[in-house]
Structures are given as C-alpha cells and as structure tokens.
Gaussian input, Z-matrix of N, CA and C with variables (Angstrom, degrees):
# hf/3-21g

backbone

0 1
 N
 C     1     B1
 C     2     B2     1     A1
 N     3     B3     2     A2     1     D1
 C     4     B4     3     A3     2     D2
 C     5     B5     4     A4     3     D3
 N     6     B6     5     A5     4     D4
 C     7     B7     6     A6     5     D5
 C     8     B8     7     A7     6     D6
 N     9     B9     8     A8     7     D7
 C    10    B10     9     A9     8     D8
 C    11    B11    10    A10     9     D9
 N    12    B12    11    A11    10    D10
 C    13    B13    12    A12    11    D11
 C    14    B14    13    A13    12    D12
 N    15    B15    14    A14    13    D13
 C    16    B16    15    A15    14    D14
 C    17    B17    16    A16    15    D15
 N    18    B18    17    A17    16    D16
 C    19    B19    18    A18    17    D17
 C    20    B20    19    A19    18    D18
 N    21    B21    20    A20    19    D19
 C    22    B22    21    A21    20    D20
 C    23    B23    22    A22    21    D21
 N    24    B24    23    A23    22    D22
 C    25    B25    24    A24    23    D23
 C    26    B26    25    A25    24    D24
 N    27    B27    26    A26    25    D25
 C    28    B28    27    A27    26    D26
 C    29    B29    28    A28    27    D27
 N    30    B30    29    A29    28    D28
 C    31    B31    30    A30    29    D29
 C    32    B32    31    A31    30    D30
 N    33    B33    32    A32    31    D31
 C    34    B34    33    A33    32    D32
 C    35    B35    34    A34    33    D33
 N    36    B36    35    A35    34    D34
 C    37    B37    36    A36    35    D35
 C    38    B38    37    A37    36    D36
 N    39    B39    38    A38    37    D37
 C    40    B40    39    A39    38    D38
 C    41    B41    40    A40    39    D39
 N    42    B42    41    A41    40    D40
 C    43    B43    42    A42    41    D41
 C    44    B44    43    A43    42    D42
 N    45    B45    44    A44    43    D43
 C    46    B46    45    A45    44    D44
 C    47    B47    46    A46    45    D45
 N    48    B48    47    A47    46    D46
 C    49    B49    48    A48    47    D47
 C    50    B50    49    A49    48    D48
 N    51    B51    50    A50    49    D49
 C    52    B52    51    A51    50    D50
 C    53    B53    52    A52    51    D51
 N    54    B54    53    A53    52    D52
 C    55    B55    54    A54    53    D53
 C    56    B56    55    A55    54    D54
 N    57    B57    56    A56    55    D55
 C    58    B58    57    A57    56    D56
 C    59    B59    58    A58    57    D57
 N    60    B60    59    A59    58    D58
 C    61    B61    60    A60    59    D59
 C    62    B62    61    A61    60    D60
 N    63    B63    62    A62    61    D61
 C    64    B64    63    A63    62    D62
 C    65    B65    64    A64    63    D63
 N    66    B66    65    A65    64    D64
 C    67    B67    66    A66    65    D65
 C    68    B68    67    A67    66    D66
 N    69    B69    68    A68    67    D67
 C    70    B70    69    A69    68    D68
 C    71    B71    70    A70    69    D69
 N    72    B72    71    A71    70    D70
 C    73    B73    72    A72    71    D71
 C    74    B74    73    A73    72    D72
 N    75    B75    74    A74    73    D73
 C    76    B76    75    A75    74    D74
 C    77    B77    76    A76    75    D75
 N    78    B78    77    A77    76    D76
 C    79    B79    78    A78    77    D77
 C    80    B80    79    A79    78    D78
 N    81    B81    80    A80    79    D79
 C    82    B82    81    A81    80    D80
 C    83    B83    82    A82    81    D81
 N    84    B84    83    A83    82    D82
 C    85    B85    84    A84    83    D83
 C    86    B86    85    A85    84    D84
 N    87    B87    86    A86    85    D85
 C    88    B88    87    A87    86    D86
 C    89    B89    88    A88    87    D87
 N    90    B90    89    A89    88    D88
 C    91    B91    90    A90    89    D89
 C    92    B92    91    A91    90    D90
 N    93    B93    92    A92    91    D91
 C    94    B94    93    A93    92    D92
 C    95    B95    94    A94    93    D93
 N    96    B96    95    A95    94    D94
 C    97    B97    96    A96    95    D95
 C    98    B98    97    A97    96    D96
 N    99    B99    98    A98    97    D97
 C   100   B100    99    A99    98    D98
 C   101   B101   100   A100    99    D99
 N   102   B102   101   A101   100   D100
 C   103   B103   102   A102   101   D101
 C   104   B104   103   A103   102   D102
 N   105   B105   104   A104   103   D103
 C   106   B106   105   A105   104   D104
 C   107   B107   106   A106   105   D105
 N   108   B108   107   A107   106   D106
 C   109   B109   108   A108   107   D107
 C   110   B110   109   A109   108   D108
 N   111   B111   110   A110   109   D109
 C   112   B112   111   A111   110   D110
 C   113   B113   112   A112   111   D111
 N   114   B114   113   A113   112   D112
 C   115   B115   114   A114   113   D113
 C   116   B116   115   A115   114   D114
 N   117   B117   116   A116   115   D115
 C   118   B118   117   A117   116   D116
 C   119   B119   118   A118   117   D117
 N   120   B120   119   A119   118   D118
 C   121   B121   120   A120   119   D119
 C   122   B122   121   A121   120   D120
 N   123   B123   122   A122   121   D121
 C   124   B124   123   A123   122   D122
 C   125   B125   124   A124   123   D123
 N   126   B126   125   A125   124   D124
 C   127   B127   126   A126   125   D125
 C   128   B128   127   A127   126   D126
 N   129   B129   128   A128   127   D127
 C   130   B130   129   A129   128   D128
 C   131   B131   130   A130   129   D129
 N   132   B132   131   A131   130   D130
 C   133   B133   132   A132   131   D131
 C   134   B134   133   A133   132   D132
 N   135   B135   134   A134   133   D133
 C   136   B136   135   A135   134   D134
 C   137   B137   136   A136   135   D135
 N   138   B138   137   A137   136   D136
 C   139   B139   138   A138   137   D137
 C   140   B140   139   A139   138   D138
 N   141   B141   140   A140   139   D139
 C   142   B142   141   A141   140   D140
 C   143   B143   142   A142   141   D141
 N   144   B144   143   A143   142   D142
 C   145   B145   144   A144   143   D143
 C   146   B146   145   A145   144   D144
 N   147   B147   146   A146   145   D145
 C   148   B148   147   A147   146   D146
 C   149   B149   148   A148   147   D147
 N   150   B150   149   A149   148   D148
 C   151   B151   150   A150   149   D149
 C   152   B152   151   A151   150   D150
 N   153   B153   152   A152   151   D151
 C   154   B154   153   A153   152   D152
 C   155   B155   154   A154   153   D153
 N   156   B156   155   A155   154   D154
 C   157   B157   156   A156   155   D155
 C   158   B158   157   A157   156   D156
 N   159   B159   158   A158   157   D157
 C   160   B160   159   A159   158   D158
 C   161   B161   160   A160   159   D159
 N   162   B162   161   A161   160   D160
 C   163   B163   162   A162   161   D161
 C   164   B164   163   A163   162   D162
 N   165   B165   164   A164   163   D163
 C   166   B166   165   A165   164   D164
 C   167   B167   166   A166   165   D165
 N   168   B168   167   A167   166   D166
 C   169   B169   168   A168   167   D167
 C   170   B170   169   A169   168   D168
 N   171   B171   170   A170   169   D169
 C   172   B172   171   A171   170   D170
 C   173   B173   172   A172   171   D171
 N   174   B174   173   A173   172   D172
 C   175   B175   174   A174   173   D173
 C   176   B176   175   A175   174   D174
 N   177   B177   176   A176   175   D175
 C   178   B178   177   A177   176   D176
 C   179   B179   178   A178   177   D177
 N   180   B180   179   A179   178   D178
 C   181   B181   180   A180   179   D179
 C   182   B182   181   A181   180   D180
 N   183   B183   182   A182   181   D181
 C   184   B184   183   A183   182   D182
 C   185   B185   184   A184   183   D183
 N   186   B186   185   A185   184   D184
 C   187   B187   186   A186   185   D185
 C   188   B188   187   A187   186   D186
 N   189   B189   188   A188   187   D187
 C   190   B190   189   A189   188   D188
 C   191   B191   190   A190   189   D189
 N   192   B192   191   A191   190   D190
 C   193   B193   192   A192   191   D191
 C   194   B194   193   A193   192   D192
 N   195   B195   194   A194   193   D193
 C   196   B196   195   A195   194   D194
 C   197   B197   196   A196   195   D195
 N   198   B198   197   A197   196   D196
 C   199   B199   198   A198   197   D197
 C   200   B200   199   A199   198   D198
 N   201   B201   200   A200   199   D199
 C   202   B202   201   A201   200   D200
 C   203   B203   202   A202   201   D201
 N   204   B204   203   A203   202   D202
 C   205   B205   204   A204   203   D203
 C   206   B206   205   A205   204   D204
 N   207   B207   206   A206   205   D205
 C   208   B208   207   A207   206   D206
 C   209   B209   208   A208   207   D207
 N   210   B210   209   A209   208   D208
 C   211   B211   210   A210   209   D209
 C   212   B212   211   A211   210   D210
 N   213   B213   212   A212   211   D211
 C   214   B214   213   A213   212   D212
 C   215   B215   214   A214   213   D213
 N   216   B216   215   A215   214   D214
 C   217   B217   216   A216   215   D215
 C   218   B218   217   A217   216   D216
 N   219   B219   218   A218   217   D217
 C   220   B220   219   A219   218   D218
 C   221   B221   220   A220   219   D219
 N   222   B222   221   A221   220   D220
 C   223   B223   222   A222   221   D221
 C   224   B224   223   A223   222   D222
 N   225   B225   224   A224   223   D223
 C   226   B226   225   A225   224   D224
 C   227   B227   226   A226   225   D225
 N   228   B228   227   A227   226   D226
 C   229   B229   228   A228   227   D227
 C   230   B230   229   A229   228   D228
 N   231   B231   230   A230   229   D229
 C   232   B232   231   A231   230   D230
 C   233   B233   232   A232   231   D231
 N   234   B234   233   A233   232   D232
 C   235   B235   234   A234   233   D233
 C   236   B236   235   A235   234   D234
 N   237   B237   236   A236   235   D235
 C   238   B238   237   A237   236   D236
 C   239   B239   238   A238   237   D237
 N   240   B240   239   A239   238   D238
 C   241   B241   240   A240   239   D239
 C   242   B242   241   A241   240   D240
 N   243   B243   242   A242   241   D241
 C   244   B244   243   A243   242   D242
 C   245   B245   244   A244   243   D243
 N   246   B246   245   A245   244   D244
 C   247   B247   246   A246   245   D245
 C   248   B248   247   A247   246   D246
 N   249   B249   248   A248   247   D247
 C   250   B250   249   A249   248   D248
 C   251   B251   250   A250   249   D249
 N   252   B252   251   A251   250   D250
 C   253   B253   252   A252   251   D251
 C   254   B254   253   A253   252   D252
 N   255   B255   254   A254   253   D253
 C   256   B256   255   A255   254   D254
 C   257   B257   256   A256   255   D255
 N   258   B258   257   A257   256   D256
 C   259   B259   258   A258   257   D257
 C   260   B260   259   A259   258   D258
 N   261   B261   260   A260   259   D259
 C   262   B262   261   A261   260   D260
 C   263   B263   262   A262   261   D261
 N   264   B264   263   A263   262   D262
 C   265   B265   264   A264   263   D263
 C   266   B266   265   A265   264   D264
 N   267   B267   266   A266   265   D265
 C   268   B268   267   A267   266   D266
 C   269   B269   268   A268   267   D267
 N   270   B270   269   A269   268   D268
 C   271   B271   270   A270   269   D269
 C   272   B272   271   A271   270   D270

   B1=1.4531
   B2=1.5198
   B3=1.3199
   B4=1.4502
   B5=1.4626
   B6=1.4626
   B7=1.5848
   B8=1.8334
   B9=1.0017
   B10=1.4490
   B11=1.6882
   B12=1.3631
   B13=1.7200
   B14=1.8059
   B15=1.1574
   B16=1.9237
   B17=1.4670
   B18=1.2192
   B19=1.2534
   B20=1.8900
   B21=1.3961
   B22=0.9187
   B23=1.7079
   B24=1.0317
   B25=1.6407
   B26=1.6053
   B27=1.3493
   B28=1.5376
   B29=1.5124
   B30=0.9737
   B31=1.7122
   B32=1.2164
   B33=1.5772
   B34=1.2648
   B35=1.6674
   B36=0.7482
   B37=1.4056
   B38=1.7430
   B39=1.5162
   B40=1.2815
   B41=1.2387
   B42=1.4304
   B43=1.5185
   B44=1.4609
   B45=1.5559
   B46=1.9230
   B47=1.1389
   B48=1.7661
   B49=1.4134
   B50=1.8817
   B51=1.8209
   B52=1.6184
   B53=1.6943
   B54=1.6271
   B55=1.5234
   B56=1.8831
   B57=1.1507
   B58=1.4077
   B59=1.8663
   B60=1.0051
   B61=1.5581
   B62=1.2123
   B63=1.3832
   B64=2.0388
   B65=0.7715
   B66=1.2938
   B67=1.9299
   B68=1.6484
   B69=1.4369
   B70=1.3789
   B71=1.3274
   B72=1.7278
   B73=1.6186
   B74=2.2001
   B75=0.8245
   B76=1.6703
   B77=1.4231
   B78=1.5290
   B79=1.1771
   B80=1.7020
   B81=1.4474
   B82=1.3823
   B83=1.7843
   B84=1.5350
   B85=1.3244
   B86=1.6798
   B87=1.4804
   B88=1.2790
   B89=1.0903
   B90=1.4374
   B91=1.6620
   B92=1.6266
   B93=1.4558
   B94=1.1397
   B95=1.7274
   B96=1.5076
   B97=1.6682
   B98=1.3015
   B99=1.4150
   B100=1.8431
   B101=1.4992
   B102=1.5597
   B103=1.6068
   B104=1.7823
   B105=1.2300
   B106=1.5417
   B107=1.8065
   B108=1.8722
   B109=1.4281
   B110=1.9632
   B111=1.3199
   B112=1.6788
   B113=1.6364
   B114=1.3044
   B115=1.7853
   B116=1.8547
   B117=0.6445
   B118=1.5785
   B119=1.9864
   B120=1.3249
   B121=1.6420
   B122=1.0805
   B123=1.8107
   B124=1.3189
   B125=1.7497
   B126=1.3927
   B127=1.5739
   B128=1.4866
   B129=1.6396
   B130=1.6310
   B131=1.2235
   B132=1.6298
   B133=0.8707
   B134=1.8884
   B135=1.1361
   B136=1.6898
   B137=1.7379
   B138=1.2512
   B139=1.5344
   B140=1.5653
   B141=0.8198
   B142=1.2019
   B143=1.6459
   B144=1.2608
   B145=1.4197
   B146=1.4862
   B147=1.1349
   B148=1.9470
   B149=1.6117
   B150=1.2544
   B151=1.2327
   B152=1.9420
   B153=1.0878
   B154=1.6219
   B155=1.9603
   B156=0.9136
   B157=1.3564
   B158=1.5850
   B159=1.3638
   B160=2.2509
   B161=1.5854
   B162=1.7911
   B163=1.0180
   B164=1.5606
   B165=1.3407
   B166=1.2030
   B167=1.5366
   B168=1.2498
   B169=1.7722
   B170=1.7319
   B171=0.9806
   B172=1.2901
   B173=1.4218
   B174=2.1537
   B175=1.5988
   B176=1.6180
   B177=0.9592
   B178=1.7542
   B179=1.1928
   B180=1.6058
   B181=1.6819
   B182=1.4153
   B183=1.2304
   B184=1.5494
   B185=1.6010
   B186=1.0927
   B187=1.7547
   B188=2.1407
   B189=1.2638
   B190=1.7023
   B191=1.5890
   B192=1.8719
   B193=1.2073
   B194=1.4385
   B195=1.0875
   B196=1.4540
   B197=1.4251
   B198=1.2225
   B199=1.4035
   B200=1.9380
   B201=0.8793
   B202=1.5188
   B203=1.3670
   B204=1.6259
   B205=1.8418
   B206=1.3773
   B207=0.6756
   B208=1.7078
   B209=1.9914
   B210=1.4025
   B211=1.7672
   B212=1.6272
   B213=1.1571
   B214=1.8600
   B215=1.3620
   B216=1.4184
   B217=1.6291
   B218=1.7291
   B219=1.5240
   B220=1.0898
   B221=1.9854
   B222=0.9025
   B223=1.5812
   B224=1.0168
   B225=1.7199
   B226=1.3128
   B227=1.7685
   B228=1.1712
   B229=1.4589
   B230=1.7482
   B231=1.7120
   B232=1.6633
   B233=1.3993
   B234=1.5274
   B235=1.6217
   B236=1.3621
   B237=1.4515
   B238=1.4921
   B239=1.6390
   B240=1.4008
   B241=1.7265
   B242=1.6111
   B243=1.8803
   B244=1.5031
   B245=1.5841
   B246=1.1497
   B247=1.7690
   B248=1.3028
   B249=1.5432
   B250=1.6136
   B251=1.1857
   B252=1.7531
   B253=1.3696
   B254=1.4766
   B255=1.7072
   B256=1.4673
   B257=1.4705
   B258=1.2023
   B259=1.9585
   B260=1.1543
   B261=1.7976
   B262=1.3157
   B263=1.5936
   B264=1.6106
   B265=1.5800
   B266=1.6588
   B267=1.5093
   B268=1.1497
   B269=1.5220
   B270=1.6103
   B271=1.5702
   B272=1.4480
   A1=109.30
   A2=112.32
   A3=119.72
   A4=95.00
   A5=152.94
   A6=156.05
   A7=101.51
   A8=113.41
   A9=107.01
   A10=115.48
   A11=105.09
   A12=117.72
   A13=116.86
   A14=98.17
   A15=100.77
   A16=120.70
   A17=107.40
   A18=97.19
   A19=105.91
   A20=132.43
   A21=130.84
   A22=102.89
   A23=128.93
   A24=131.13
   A25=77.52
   A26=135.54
   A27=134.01
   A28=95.54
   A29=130.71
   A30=124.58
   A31=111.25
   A32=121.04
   A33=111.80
   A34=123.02
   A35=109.19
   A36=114.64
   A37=123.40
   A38=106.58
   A39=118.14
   A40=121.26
   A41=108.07
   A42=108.10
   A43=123.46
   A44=94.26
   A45=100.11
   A46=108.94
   A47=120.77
   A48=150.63
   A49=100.28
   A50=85.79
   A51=86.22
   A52=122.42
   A53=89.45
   A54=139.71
   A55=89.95
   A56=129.82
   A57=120.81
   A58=106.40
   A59=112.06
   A60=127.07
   A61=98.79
   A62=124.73
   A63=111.05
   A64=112.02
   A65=113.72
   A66=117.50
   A67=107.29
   A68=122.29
   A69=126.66
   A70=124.01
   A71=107.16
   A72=132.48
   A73=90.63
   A74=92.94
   A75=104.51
   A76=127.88
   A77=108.29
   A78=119.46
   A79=100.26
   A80=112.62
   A81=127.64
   A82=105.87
   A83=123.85
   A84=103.25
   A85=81.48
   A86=105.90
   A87=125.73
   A88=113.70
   A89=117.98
   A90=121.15
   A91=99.28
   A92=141.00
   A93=145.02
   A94=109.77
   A95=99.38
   A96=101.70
   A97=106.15
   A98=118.31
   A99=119.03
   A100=89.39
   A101=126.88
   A102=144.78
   A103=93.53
   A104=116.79
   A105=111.63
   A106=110.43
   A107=104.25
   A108=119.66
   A109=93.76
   A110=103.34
   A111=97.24
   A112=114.43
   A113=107.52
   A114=116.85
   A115=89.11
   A116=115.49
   A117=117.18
   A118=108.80
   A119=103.93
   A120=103.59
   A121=99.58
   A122=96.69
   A123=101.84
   A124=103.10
   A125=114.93
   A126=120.69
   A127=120.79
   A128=95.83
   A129=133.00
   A130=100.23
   A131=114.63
   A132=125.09
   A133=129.06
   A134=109.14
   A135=139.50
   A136=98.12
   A137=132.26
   A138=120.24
   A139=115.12
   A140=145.89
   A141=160.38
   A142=105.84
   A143=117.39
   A144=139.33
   A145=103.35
   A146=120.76
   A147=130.99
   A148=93.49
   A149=82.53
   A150=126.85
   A151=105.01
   A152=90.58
   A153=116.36
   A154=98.14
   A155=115.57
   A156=121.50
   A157=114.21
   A158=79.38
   A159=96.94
   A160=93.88
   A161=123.68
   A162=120.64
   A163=118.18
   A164=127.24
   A165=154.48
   A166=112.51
   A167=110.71
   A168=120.31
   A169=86.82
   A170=143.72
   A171=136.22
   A172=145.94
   A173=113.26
   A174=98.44
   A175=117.24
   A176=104.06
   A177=109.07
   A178=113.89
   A179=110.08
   A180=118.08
   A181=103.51
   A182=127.95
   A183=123.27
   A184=100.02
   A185=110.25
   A186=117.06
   A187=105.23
   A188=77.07
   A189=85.89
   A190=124.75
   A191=95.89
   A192=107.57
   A193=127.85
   A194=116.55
   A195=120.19
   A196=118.43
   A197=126.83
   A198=125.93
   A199=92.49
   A200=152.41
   A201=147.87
   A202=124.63
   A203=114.73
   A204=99.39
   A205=79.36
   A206=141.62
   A207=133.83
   A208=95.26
   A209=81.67
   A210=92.47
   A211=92.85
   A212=92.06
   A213=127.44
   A214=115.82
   A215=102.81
   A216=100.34
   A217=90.68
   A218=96.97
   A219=148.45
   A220=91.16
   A221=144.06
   A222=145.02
   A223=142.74
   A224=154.91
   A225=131.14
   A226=87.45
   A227=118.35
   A228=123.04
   A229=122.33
   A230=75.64
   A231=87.99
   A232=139.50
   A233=98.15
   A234=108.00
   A235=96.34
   A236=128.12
   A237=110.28
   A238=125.85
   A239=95.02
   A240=100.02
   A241=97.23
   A242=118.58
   A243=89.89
   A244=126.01
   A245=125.80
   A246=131.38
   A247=109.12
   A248=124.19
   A249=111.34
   A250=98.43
   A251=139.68
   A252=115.93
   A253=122.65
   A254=119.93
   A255=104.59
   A256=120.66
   A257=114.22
   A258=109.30
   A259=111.11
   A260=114.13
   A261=95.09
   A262=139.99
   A263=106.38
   A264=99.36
   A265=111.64
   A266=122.79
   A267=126.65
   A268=133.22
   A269=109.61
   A270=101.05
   A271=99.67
   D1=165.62
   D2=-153.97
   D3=-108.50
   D4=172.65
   D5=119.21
   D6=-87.65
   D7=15.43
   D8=-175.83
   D9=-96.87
   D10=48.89
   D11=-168.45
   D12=-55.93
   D13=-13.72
   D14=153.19
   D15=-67.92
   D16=-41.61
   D17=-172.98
   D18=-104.75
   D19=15.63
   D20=152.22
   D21=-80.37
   D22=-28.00
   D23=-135.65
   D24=-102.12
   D25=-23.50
   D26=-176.02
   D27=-99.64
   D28=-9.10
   D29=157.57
   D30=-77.27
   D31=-71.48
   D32=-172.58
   D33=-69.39
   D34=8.80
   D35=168.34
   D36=-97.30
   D37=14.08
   D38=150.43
   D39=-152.91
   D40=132.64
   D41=-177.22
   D42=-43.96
   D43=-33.60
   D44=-159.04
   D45=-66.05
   D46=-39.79
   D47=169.10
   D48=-34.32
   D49=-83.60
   D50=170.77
   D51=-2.44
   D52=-97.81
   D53=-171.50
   D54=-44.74
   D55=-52.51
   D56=-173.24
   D57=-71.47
   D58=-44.45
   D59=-174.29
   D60=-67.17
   D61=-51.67
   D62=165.93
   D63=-43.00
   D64=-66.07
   D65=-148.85
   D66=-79.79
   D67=3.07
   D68=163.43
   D69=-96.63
   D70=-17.36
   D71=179.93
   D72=-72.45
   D73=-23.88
   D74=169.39
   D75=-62.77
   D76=-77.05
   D77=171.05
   D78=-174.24
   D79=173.91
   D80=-171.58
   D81=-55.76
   D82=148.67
   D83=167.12
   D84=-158.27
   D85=-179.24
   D86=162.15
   D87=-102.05
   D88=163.54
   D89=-163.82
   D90=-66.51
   D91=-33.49
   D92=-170.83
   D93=-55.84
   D94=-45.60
   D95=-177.27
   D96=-78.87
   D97=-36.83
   D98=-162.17
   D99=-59.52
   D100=-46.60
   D101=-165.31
   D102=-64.70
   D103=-63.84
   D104=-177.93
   D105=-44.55
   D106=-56.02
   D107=-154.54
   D108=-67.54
   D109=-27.50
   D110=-176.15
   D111=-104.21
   D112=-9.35
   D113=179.03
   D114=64.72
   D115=52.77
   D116=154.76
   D117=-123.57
   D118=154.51
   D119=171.84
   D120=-50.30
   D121=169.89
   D122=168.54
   D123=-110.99
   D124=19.70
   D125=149.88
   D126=-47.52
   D127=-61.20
   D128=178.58
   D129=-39.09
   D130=-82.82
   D131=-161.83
   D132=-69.28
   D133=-16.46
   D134=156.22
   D135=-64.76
   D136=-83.28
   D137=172.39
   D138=-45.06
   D139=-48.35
   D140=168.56
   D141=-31.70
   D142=-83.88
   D143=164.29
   D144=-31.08
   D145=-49.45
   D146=-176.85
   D147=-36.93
   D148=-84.34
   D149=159.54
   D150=2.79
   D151=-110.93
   D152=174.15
   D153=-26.32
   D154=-40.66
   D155=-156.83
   D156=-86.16
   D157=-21.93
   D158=-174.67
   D159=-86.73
   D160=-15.24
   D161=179.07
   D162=-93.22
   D163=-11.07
   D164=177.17
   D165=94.80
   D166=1.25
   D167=-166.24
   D168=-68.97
   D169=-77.51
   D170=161.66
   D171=-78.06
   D172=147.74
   D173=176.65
   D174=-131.21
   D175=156.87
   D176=163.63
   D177=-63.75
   D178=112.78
   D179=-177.18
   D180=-94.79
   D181=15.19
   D182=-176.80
   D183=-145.40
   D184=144.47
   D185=-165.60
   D186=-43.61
   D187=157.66
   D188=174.79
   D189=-54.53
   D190=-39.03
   D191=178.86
   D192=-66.56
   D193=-17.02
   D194=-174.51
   D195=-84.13
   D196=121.84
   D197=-151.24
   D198=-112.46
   D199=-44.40
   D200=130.01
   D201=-41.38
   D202=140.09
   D203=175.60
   D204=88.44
   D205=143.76
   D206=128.55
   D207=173.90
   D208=110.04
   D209=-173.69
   D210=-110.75
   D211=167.16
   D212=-175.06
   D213=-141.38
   D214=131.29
   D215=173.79
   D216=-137.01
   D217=175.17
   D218=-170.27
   D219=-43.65
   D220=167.75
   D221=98.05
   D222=-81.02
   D223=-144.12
   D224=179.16
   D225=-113.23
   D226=-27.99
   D227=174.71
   D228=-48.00
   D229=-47.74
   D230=161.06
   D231=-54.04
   D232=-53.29
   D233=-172.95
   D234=-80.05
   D235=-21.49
   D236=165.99
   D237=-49.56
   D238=-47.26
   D239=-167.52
   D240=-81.32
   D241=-44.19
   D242=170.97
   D243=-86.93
   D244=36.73
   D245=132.50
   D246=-69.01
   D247=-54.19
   D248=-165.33
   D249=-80.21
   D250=-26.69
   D251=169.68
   D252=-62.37
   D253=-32.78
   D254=163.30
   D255=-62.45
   D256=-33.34
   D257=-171.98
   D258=-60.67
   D259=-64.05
   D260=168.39
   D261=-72.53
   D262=19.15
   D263=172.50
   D264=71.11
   D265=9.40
   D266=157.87
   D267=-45.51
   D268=-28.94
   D269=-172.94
   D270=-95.96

C-alpha cells in the first residue's frame, strides 16, 4: 500500500484511470483490450493511460516508436496505489 494519497485521490477521481489501473493490476494489455475488458473507448482509455504514465503508475513495454502493438503494464508504483485503492474500497 501506498501513503501517497495525492496521487491515489488523482486515480480515483476518474473512472477511466480506475478501470485502466485494474485491468493492468491483472496483466499487460493494449489500450484496445483494457477498452473491450472495461467497455469504455479506447479514446478514454488511450488519455487515461497518458495520463497514468506521466504519473509513473504505468509503462510502455514496447519501444516508443511503435505506434500499433503497443502494450502497458502495471509498475510497482502502480500496484502500490492500486492495493490502497482496493483496501480502502475507493474504486
């Protein structure tokens, strides 16, 4: 679990955030499946991921350059803050 309640408090304050940060607390995906696995766009979920990533909670496991393919996983920063978003029942 995280003490870093700023940057939980900028997760839960969007669903897409949420919903992308679960379904990566899972395993690696591309924005297309996280978008299928959560029924959100994959607009959403592409800003979202930006997003998440400028925060360090997530990274690009496949080069920068590749504009197709392009999966994301989890970091350890990540699974910190989404543990304390499941404990406290935040999402």
């Amino acid at each position: 679990m995280t003490d870093d309640w700023e940057t939980v408090g900028h997760v839960v304050s969007s669903t897409y955030r949420v919903d992308a940060l679960e379904r990566l607390a899972e395993s690696p995906a591309p924005p297309s499946t996280i978008a299928d696995d959560t029924g959100s766009a994959v607009s959403h979920v592409s800003r979202a991921l930006q997003d998440l990533r400028e925060k360090g909670l997530v990274d690009l496991l496949v080069p920068e350059s590749r504009k197709k393919g392009r999966i994301y996983g989890i970091t350890d920063a990540g699974r910190e803050v989404w543990e304390t978003i499941e404990a406290e029942n935040l999402a």
